[in-house]
C-alpha positions as CSV (number, residue, x, y, z in Angstrom):
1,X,-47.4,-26.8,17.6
2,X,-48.3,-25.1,14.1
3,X,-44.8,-24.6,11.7
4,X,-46.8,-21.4,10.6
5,X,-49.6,-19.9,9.1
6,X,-50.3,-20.2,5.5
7,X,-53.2,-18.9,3.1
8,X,-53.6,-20.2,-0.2
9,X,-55.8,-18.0,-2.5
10,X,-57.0,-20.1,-5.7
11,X,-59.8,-20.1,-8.0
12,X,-59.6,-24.0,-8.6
13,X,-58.5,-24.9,-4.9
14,X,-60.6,-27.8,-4.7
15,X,-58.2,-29.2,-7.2
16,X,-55.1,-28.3,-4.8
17,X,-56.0,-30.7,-1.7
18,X,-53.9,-33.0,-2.6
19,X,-51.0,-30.4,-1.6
20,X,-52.9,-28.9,0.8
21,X,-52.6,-32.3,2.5
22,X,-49.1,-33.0,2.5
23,X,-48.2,-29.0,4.1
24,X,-50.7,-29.7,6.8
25,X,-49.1,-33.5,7.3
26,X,-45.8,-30.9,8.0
27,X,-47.9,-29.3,10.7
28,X,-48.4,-25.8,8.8
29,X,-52.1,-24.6,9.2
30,X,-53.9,-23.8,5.8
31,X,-56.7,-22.0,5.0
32,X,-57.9,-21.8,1.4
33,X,-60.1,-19.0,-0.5
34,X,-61.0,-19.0,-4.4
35,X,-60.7,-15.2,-5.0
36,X,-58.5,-11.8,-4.7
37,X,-61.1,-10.2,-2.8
38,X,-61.9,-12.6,0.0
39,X,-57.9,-12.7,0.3
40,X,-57.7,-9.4,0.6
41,X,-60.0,-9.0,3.8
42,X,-58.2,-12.5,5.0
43,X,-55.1,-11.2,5.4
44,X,-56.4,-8.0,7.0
45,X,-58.3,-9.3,9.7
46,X,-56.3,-12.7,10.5
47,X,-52.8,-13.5,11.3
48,X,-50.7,-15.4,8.7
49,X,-46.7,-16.4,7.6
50,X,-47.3,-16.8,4.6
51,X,-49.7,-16.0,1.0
52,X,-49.6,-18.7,-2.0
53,X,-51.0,-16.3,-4.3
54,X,-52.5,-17.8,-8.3
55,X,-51.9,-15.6,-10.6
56,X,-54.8,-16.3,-13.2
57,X,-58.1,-15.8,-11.5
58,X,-61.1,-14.1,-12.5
59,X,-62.9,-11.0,-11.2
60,X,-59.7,-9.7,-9.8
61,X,-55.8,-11.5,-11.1
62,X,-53.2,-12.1,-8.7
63,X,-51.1,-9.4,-9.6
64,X,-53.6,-7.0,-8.7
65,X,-54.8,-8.9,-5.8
66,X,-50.5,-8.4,-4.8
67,X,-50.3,-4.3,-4.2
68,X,-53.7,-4.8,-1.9
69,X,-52.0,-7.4,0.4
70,X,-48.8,-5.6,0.5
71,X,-51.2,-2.6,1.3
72,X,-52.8,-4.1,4.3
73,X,-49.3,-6.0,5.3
74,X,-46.6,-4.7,3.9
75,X,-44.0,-7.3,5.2
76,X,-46.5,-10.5,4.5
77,X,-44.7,-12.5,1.9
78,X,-46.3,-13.5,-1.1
79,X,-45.3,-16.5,-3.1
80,X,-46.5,-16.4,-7.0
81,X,-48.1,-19.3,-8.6
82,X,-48.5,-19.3,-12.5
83,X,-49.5,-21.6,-16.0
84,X,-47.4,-18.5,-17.6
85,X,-43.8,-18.4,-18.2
86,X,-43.8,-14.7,-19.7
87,X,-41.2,-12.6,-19.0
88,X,-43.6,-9.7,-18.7
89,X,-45.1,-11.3,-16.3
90,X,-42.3,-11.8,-14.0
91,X,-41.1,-8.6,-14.4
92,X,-44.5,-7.3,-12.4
93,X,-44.4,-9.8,-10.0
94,X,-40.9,-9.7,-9.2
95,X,-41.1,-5.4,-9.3
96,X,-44.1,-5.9,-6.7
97,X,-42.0,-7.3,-4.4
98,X,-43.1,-11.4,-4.3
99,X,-41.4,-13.6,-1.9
100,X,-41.0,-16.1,-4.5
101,X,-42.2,-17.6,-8.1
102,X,-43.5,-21.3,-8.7
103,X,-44.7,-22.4,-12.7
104,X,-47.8,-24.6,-12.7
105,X,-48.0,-27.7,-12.8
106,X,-46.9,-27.2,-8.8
107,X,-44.8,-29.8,-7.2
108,X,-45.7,-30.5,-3.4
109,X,-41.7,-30.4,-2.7
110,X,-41.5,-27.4,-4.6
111,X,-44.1,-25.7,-2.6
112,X,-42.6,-27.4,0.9
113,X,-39.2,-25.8,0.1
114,X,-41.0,-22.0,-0.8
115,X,-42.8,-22.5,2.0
116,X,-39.2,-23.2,4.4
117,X,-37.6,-20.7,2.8
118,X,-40.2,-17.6,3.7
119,X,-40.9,-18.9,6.8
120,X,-38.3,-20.6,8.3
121,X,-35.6,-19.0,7.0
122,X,-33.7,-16.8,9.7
123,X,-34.0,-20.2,12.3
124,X,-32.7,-22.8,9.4
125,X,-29.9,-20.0,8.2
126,X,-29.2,-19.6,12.1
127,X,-29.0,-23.3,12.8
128,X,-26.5,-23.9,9.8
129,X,-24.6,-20.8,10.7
130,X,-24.2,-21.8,13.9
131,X,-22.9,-25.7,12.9
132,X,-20.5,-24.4,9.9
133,X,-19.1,-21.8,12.7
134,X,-18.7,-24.6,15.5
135,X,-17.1,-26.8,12.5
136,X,-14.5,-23.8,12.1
137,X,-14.1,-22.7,15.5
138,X,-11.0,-25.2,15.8
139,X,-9.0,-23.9,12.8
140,X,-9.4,-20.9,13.4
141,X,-8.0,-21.5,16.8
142,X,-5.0,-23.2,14.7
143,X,-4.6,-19.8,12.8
144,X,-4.2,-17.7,15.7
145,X,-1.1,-19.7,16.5
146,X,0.1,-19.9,12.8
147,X,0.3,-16.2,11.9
148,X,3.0,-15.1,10.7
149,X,2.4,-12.1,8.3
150,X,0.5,-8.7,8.6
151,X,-2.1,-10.5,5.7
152,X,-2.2,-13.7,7.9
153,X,-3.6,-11.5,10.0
154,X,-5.8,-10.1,7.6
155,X,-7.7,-13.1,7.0
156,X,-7.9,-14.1,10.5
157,X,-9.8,-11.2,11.6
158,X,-11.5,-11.3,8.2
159,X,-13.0,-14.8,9.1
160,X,-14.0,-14.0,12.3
161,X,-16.4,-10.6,11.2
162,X,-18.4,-12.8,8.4
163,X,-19.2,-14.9,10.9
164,X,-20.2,-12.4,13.0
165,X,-22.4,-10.4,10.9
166,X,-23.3,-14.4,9.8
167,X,-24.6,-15.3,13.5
168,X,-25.9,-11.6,14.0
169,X,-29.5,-13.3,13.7
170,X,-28.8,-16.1,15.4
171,X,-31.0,-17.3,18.9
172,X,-27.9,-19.1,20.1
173,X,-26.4,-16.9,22.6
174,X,-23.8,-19.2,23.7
175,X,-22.2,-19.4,20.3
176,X,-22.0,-15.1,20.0
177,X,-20.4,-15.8,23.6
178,X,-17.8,-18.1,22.0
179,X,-17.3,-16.0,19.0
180,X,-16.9,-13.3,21.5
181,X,-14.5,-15.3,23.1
182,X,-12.0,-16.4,20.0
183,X,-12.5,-13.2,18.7
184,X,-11.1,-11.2,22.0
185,X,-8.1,-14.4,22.1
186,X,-7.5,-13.3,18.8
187,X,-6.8,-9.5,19.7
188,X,-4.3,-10.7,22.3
189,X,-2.7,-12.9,19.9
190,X,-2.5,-9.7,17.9
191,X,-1.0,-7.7,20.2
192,X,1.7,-10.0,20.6
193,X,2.7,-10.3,16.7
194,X,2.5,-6.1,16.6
195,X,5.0,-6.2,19.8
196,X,7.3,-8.2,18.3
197,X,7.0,-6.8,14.8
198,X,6.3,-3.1,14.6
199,X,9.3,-1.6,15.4
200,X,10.7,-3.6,12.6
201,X,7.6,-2.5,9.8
202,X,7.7,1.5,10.7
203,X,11.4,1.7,9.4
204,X,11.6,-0.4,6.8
205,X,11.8,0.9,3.6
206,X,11.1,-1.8,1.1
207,X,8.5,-4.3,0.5
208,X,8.9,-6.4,3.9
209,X,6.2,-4.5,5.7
210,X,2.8,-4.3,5.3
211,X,1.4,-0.7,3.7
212,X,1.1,1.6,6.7
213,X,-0.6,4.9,7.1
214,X,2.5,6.7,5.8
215,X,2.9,4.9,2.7
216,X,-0.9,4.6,2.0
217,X,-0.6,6.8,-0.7
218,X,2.2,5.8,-2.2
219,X,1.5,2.2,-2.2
220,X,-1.9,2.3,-2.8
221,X,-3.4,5.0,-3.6
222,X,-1.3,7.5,-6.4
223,X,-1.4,4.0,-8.5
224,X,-4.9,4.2,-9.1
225,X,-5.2,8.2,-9.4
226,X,-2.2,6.9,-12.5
227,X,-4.3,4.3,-14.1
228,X,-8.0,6.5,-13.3
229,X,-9.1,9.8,-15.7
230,X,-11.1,10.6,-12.1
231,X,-10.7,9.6,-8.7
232,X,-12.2,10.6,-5.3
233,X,-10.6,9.5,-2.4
234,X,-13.4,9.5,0.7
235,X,-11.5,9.0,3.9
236,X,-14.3,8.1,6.8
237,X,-12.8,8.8,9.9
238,X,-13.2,5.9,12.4
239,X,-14.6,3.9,9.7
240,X,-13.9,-0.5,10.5
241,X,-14.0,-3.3,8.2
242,X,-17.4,-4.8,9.7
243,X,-19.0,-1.2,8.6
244,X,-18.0,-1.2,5.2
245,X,-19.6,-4.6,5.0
246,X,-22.8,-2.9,6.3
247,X,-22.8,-0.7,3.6
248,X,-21.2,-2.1,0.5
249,X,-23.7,-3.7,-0.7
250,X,-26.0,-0.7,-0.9
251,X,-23.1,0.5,-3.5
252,X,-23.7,-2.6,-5.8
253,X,-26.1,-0.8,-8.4
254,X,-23.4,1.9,-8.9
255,X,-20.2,0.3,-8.7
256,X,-17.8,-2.5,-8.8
257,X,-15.4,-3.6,-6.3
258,X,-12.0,-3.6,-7.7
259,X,-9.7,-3.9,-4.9
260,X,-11.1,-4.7,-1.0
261,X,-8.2,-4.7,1.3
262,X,-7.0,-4.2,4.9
263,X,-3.9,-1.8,5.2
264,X,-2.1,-1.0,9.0
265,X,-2.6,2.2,10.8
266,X,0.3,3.2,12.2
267,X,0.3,4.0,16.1
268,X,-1.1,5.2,17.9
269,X,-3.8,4.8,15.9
270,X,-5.3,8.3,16.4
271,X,-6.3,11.0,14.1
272,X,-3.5,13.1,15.0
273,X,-0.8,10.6,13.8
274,X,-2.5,8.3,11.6
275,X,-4.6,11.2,9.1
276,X,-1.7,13.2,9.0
277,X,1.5,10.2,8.1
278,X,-1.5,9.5,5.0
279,X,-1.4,12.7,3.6
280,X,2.2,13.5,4.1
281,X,3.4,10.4,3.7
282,X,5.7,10.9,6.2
283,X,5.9,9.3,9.8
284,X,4.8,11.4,12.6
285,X,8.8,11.6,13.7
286,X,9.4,12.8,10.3
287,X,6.6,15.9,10.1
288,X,8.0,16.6,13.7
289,X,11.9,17.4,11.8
290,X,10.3,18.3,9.1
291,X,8.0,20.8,9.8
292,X,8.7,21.3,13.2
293,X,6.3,24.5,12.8
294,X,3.2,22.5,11.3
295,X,3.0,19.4,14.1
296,X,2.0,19.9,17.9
297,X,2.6,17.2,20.7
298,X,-0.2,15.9,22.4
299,X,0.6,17.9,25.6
300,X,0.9,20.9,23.0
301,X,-2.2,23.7,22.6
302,X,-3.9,23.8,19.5
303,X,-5.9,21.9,16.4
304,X,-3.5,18.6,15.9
305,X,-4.8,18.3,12.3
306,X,-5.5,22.0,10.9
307,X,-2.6,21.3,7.6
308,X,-3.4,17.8,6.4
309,X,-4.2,19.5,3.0
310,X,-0.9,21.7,3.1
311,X,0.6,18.0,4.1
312,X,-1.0,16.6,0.8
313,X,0.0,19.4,-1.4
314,X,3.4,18.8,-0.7
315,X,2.8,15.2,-1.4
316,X,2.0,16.0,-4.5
317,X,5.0,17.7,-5.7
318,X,7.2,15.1,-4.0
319,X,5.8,12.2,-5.3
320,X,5.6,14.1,-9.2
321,X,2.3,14.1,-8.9
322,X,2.2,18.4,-9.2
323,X,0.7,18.5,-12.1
324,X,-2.9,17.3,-10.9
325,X,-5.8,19.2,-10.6
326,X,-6.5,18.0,-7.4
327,X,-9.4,19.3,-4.7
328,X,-9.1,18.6,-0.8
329,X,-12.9,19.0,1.3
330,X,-12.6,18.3,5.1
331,X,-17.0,17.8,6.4
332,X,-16.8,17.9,10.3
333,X,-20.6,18.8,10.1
334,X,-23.6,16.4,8.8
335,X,-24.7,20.4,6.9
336,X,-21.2,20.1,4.9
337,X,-22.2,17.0,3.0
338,X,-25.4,19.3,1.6
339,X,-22.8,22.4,0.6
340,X,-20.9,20.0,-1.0
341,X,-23.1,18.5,-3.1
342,X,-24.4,22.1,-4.1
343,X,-20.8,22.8,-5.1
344,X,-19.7,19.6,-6.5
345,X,-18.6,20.9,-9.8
346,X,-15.0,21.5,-9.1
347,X,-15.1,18.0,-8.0
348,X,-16.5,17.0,-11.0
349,X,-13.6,19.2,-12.7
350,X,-10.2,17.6,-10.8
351,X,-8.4,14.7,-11.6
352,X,-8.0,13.4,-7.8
353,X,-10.4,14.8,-5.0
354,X,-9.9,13.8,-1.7
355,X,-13.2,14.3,0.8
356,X,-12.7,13.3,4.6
357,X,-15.8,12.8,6.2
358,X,-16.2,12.6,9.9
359,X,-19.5,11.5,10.4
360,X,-18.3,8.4,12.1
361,X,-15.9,10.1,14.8
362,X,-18.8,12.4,16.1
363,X,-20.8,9.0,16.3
364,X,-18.9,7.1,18.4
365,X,-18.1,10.2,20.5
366,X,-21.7,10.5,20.9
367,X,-22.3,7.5,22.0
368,X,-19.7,8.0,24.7
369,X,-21.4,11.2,26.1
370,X,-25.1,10.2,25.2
371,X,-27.5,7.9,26.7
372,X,-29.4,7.3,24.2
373,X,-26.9,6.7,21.4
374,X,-25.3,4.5,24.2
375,X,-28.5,2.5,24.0
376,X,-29.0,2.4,20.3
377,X,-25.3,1.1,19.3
378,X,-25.0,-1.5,22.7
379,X,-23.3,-4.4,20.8
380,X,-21.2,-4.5,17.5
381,X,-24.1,-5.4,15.9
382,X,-26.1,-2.3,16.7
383,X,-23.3,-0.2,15.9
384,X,-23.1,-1.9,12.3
385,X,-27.0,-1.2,11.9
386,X,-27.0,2.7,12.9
387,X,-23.9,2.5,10.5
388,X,-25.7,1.4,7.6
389,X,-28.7,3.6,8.4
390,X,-27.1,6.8,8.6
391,X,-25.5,6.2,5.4
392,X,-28.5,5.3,3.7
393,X,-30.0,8.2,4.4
394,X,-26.7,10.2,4.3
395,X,-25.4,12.8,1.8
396,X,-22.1,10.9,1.7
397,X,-24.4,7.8,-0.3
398,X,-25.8,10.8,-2.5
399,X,-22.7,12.0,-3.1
400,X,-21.4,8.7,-4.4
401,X,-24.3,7.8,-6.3
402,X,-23.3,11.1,-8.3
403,X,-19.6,10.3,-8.9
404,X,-21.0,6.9,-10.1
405,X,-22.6,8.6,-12.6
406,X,-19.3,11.3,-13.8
407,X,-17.5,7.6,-14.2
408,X,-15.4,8.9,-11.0
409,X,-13.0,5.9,-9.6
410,X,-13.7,5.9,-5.7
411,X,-11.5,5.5,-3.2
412,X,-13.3,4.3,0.6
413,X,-10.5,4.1,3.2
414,X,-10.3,5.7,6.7
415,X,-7.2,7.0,9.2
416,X,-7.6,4.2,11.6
417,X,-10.3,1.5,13.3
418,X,-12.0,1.9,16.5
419,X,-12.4,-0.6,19.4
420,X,-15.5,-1.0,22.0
421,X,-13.4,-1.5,24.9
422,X,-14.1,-3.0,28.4
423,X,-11.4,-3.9,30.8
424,X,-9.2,-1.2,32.3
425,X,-6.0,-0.8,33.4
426,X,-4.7,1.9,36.1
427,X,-1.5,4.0,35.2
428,X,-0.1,7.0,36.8
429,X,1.2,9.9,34.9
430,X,1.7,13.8,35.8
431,X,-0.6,16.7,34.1
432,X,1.5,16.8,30.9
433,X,0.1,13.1,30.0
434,X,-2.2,12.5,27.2
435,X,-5.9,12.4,27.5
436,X,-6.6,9.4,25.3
437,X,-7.7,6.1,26.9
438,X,-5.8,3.5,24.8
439,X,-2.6,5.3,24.5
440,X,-0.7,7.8,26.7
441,X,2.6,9.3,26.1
442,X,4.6,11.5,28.9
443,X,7.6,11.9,31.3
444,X,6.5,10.3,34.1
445,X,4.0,7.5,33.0
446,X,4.3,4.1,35.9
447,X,2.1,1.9,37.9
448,X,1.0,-0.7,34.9
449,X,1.9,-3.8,34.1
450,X,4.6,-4.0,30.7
451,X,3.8,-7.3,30.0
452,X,0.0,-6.1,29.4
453,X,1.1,-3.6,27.2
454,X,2.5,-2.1,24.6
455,X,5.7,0.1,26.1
456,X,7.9,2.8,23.8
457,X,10.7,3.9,25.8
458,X,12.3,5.2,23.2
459,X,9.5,6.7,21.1
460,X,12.1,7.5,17.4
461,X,12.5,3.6,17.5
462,X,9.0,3.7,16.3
463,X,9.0,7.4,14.3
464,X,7.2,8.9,16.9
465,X,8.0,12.7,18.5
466,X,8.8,13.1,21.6
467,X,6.7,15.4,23.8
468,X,10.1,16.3,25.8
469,X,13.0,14.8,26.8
470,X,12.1,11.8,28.8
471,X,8.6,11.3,26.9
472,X,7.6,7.5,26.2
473,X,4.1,5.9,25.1
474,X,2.3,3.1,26.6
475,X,-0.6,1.5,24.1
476,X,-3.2,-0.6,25.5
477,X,-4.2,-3.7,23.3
478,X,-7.1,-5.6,22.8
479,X,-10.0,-4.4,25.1
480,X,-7.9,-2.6,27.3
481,X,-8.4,1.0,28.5
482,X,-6.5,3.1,30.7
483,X,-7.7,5.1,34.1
484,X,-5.8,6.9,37.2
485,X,-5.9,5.6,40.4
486,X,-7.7,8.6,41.4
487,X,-10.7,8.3,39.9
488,X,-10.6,4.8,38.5
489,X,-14.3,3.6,39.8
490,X,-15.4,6.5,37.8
491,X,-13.8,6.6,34.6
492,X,-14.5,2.3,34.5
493,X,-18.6,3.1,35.0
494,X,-18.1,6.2,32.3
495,X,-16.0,4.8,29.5
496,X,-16.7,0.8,29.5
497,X,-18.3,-0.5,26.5
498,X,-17.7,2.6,24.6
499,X,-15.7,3.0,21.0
500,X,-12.0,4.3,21.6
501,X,-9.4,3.7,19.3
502,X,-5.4,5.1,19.8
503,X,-4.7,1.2,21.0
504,X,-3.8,-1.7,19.3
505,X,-6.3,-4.1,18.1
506,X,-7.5,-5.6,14.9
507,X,-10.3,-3.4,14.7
508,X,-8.3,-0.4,14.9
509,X,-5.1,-1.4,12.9
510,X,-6.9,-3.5,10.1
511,X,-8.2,-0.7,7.8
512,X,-10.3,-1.2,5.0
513,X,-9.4,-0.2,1.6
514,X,-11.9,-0.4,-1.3
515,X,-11.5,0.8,-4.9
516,X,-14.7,1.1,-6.6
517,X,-15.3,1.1,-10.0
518,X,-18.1,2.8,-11.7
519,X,-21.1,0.5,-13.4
520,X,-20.7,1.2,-17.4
């Protein structure tokens, strides 16, 4: 069986047998030609892997043979051979998109490991991938043990996403079923540590806890706006760790990353609560006394966050921040990202803008309610790539490409995670219990198991409202969701392997933070 299909286009190619030799000892089938045009028509009509391309030929040179092979097959690559060392040179090979450059005189090993490299790539990255992983697979086993801390934590689950967006090209399905399988241990692990440590982090008030939705800004955030001449704040709602992997490095020409960071969402780890503790910086318990007038239940009538920017004004003042020219833009609507840029000027103009997108919400709601999306996003992976596509394409990556340029500081955070979730879990509640499928809160909530999850009998223990009287919350964890008893066949077919987020799990709790600095 053939290792691949190489052509190799030189004028002297009598004098290259000797190498031709030792690739087709290595099994790889060679043909040979001794001019751009003949190459040209090659690679149109016949199958190959892989081009070795000379650059100095006559009639036609290999760099202009190049853009006529990329023409005809655009993803073909094309390895450069050259007697010339000019940077010039380079520079067009490199900006026509070459696989790879080897100087003259060529060295068979040289060419072997070009040749690996092009070719065999993904399967050699796959099969390393896959033994480094297997290597690690026991301590990180140890680790889930170990934990002790919220940043403990932190690098657990950090571990565990670069090696799965590492083995995302892997042909191994029974190690993605293991990863799977540590990395679902690991969210019931997690569960535990928040059980036994929440209470304790949402009413402390010194440096013993982690930073938490409500102190986000205060801990975070109003240090940089101190030490920044400009800063935007863009809060993607829904927005995970694993995403802002996907689409960091599309920032790299534009910025620097100063700070990358995980904070903890309060719970439940919903819009509602989370968004609105941010830009108050107050607990949800402590809006609710507060402004009594400003914060509705979840069995309550009405838009749950319609005064985050009155919440963030007062912020301001409070935290002797009043003096700042500060902007606040809310995009529910892919059209709003367009207005804004066409009004970006008073952006341009404050000293801290905050922009909360929610692109990403009305995603993973779509893929609840539509086929289609369901198809397109079926595994974490998926849902990483239609991440990084629609921002590609996005206003939002327009947008930052133009604060870049203004020297703006950015900000990239979100309210809160989100969870693909699989396994439910039947509870009974009356009509006045919350819709949401990883948390519920009510009067009259029974029929689960408290051992498999999360259970706030008294919800001010944990700075949450009560609804009435007699309200608690239940939180599912890890890949838990909750359905009735009256229609539990249905909701399970409806909602499993969807997004949801309200629970707690590290995908929803561990929330990204990234300063980025612009390129000078």
């Amino acid at each position: 069986m053939s290792n691949g299909k190489i052509l190799w286009v030189d004028d002297e190619i009598e004098l290259l047998k000797p190498h031709i030799l030792f690739l087709k000892n290595k099994e790889y089938e060679v043909t040979t030609c001794n001019n751009g045009y003949d190459a040209v028509e090659m690679v149109a009509s016949t199958p190959f892997d892989l081009v070795i391309l000379d650059e100095m030929m006559p009639g036609m040179t290999g760099l202009e043979t190049l853009p006529r092979i990329k023409d005809a097959k655009p993803n073909l690559p094309v390895v450069m051979v050259t007697k010339s060392e000019e940077e010039s040179i380079m520079d067009k090979a490199i900006g026509s998109k070459i696989a790879d450059y080897i100087i003259k005189p060529v060295n068979p090993n040289q060419v072997l490991l070009s040749v690996k490299k092009n070719i065999h790539r993904r399967q050699l990255v796959s099969q390393q991938s896959t033994a480094d992983y297997r290597a690690e697979f026991g301590k990180i086993a140890v680790s889930l043990g170990d934990a002790r801390s919220f940043d403990e934590w932190c690098n657990i689950y950090r571990k565990l996403i670069n090696w799965e967006i590492e083995l995302t090209d892997s042909d191994d399905s029974s190690i993605k079923e293991i990863l799977e399988y540590q990395k679902n241990e690991a969210n019931v692990e997690f569960g535990k540590f928040i059980k036994r440590n929440y209470a304790t982090w949402i009413n402390s008030r010194d440096k013993s806890a982690p930073t938490m939705s409500h102190t986000l800004m205060r801990d975070k955030i109003f240090p940089v706006v101190d030490n920044s001449s400009k800063t935007t704040l863009i809060l993607i709602d829904n927005f995970r760790y694993d995403q802002w992997r996907s689409i960091g490095g599309m920032l790299s020409d534009w910025y620097d990353t100063a700070s990358e960071e995980l904070y903890c969402s309060i719970l439940p780890t919903a819009t509602q609560y989370a968004r609105n503790a941010i830009f108050a910086g107050l607990t949800p318990l402590s809006i609710d006394k507060l402004m009594p007038n400003r914060w509705l239940n979840d069995n309550e009538e009405g838009g749950k966050n319609l005064y985050e920017e009155e919440f963030f004004r007062r912020l301001l003042q409070s935290s002797g921040h009043g003096t700042l020219n500060a902007t606040f833009d809310k995009l529910v609507r892919p059209e709003a990202g367009r207005k804004l840029i066409d009004n970006i000027q008073h952006i341009y103009d404050a000293d801290f803008s905050i922009i909360v997108y929610n692109f990403l919400d009305i995603l993973s709601h779509a893929r609840t309610e539509t086929e289609i999306i369901r198809e397109l996003t079926d595994s974490e992976a998926s849902f990483r790539s239609l991440t990084a596509s629609w921002f590609e394409h996005s206003e939002l990556f327009t947008l930052l490409k133009m604060l870049a340029q203004k020297g703006h500081t950015v900000i990239i955070t979100s309210d809160h995670g989100t969870i693909r979730v699989d396994n439910p879990i039947k509870i009974v509640g009356d009509r006045d219990t919350s819709s949401n499928l990883r948390y519920k809160t009510g009067r009259s909530l029974n029929g689960y198991n408290p051992k498999a999850v999360y259970e706030v009998t008294k919800p001010e223990e944990v700075q949450l409202p009560r609804g009435n009287i007699s309200s608690t919350y239940v939180f599912a964890t890890s890949r838990d969701f909750f359905v009735y008893s009256n229609n539990a066949n249905q909701f399970t077919r409806y909602y499993r392997e969807t997004f949801q987020h309200g629970g707690i799990s590290m995908e929803e709790m561990m929330v990204p933070y990234i300063v980025l600095k612009p390129k000078k």
